[in-house]
C-alpha positions in Angstrom: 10.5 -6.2 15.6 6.9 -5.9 17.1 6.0 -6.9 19.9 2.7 -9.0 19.3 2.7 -11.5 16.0 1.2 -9.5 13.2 -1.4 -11.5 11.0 -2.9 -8.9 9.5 -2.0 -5.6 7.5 -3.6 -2.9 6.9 -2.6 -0.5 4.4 -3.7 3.2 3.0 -4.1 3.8 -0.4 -3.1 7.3 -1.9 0.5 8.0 -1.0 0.9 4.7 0.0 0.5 2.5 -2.8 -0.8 4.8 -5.6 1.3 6.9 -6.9 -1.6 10.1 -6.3 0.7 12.9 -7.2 1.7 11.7 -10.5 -1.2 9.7 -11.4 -3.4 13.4 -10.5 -1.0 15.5 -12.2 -1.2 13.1 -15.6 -5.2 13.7 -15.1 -4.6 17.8 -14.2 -2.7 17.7 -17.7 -5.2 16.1 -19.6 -8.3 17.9 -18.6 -7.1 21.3 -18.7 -5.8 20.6 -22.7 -9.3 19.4 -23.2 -10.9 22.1 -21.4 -8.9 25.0 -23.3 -7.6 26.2 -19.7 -4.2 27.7 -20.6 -1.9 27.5 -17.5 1.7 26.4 -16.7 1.1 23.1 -15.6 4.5 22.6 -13.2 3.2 25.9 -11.6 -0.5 24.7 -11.1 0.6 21.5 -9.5 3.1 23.5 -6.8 0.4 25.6 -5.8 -2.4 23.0 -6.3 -0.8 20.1 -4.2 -0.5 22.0 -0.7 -4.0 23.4 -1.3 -5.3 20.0 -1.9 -3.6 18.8 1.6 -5.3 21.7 3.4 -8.8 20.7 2.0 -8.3 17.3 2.6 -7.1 18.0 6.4 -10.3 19.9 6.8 -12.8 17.4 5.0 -10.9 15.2 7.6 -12.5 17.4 10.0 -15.6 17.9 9.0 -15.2 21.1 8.4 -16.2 21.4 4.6 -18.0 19.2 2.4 -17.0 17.0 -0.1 -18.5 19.6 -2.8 -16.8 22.2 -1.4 -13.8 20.7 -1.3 -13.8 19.3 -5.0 -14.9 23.3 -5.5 -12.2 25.4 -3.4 -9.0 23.2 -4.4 -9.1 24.5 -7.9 -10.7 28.0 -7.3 -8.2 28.3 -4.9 -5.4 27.1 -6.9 -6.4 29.4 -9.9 -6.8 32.7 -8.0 -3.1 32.1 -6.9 -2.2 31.7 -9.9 -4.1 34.7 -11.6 -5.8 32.4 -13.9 -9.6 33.8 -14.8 -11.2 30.6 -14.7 -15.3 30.8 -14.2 -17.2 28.6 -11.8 -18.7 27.0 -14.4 -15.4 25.9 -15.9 -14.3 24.9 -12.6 -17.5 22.4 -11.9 -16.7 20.8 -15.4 -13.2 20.1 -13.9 -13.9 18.9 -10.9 -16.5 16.1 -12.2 -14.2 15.1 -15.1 -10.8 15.1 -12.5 -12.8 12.6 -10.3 -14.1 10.4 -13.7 -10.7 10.4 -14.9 -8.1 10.4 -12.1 -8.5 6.3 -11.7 -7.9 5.9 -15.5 -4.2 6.3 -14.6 -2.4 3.8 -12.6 0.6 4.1 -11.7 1.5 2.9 -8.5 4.4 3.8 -5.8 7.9 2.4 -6.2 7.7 -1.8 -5.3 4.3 -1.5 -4.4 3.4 -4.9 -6.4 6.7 -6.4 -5.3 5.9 -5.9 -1.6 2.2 -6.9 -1.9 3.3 -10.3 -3.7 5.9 -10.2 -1.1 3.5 -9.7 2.0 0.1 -11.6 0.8 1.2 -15.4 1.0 2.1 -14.6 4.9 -0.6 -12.1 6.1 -4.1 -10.7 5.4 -4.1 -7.6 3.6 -6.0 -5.2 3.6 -7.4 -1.0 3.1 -8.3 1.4 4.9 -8.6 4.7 3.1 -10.2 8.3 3.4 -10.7 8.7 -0.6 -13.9 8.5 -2.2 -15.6 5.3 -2.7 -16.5 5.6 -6.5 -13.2 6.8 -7.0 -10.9 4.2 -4.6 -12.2 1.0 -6.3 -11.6 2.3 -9.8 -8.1 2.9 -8.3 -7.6 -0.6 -6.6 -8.9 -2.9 -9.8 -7.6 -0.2 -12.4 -4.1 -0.5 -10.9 -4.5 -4.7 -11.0 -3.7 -4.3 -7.0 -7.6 -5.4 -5.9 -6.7 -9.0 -5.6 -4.2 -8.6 -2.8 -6.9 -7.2 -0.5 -9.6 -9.1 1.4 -11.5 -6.3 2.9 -11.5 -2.4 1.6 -12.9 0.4 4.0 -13.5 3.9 3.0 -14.5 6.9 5.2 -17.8 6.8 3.2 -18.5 3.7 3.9 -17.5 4.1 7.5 -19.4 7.5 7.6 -16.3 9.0 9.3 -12.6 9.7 8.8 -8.9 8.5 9.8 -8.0 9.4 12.3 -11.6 8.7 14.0 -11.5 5.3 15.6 -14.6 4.4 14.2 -13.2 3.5 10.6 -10.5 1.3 12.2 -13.1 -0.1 14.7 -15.1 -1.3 11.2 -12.0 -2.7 9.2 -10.7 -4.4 12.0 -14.4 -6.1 13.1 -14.8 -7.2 8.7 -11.6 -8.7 9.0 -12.0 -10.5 11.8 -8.8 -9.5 14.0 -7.8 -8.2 17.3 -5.8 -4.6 16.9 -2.8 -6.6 19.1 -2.2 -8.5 16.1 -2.1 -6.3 13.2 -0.2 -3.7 11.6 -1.1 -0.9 9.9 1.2 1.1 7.3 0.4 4.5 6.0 1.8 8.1 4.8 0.2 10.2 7.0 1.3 10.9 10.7 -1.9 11.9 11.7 -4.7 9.9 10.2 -2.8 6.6 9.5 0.1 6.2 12.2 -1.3 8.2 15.5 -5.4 7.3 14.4 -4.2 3.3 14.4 -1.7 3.6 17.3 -4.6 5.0 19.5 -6.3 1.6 18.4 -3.7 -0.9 19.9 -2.9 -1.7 16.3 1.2 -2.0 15.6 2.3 0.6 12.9 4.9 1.1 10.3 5.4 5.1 8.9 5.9 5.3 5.2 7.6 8.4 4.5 6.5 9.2 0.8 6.0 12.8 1.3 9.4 13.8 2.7 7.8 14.0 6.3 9.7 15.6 9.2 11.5 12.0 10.9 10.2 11.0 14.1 10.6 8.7 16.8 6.8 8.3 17.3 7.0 4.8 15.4 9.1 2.7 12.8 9.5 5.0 10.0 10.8 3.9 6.2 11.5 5.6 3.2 10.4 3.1 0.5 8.2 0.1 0.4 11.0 -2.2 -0.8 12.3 -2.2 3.1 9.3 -4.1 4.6 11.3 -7.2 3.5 14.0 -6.5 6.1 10.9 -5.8 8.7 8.7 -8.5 8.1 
C-alpha cells in the first residue's frame, strides 16, 4: 500500500480523533445557559463553525493572534446573527469556552478501536495546531494520552502545520526518518500537503465532507485503516 515500511504514525487531533464539533457545540451550549446569552443554538453553531475555520486558516497564517482569534469568532458569529452581545460578555466566553471545551470528550467514530488497533504495531504519535493548555486536557481527558509517545503542538513548535518546522520537530523527538512514517489528518492543507512536502507517507481522513481528491489515499472513517495497515 506504501511504498516505504511505515513504523511510525503520526496523527492530528481535532477532526481527527476528537470529536471538535460536537464536543465544542456541548461547551457553546453550556456557557451561553450560564452566561444568560439567549440565542438559537443550531443557528449559532451554522454560522459559528465556518467562522471558526476562517480564523483558524488565518491564525495558521500568522495573520491574527491567538486573542484575536478567540475574540473575532464569536463577535463575528453574533453580529450575523443580530445578537447584542457586549465585548465584555464576549471575553467571559471566550476564557470559559477554552476552560471548558476539554471537559467534554467525546471522540470520533472507532477512534479507540483503531488506536488499540494500531499501537501494538507502530509508534503513535501527535502533531497538532490547538493550543497547548487546551490539547493535553483533550488527550488525557478523553483517556486517549496513553497511545501517544510524543505530542507536538504549534506552540510548542512556535509555528503552524503546514510549516515544515513542526513536522521537522515531531519527527526529530520521535526519532524517525519521514521515509518511514505516516501521517493521518483532516485537513488537506496543513496535515496531508504540509507532511507530503516532508517525504512523510499520508493517509486523508475525510471527516469534514471534503471535496475527494486524488492527491493521496483518502478514507471516510477511521475504522478502514484496518484494511490499510
Amino acid at each position: 500500500m506504501f511504498e516505504n515500511k511505515v513504523t511510525d504514525i503520526f496523527f492530528d487531533l481535532d477532526h481527527t480523533l476528537w470529536d471538535f464539533e460536537k464536543n465544542s457545540a456541548l461547551t457553546f451550549a453550556k456557557i451561553l445557559a450560564e452566561n444568560k446569552v439567549e440565542v438559537d443554538l443550531s443557528a449559532f453553531q451554522e454560522i459559528y463553525s465556518p467562522i471558526n475555520f476562517q480564523m483558524w486558516a488565518l491564525y495558521r497564517e500568522n495573520r491574527i493572534s491567538k486573542s484575536e482569534l478567540r475574540y473575532q469568532r464569536l463577535r463575528q458569529t453574533f453580529d450575523a446573527l443580530n445578537t447584542p452581545v457586549s465585548d465584555e460578555i464576549i471575553d467571559v466566553l471566550a476564557h470559559e469556552y477554552i476552560e471548558q471545551l476539554s471537559t467534554f470528550t467525546h471522540l470520533l467514530p472507532n477512534a479507540v478501536e483503531i488506536l488499540e488497533y494500531l499501537s501494538p504495531k507502530y509508534k503513535l504519535h501527535i502533531i497538532t495546531n490547538g493550543f497547548q493548555e487546551v490539547q493535553e486536557r483533550k488527550l488525557k481527558g478523553s483517556s486517549i494520552h496513553h497511545y501517544f509517545n510524543q505530542v507536538v503542538n504549534s506552540e510548542m513548535a512556535g509555528v503552524k502545520k503546514p510549516h515544515p518546522a513542526i513536522f521537522e520537530l515531531a519527527l526529530d523527538r520521535a526519532k524517525v526518518h519521514p521515509k518511514n512514517t505516516l501521517m493521518i489528518g483532516d485537513d488537506l492543507e496543513a496535515d496531508i500537503q504540509g507532511a507530503k512536502a516532508m517525504g512523510m507517507q499520508v493517509i486523508h481522513y475525510n471527516s469534514n465532507n471534503a471535496i475527494t481528491h486524488e492527491i493521496c489515499l483518502m478514507i471516510n472513517d477511521l475504522i478502514e485503516i484496518k484494511s490499510i495497515l
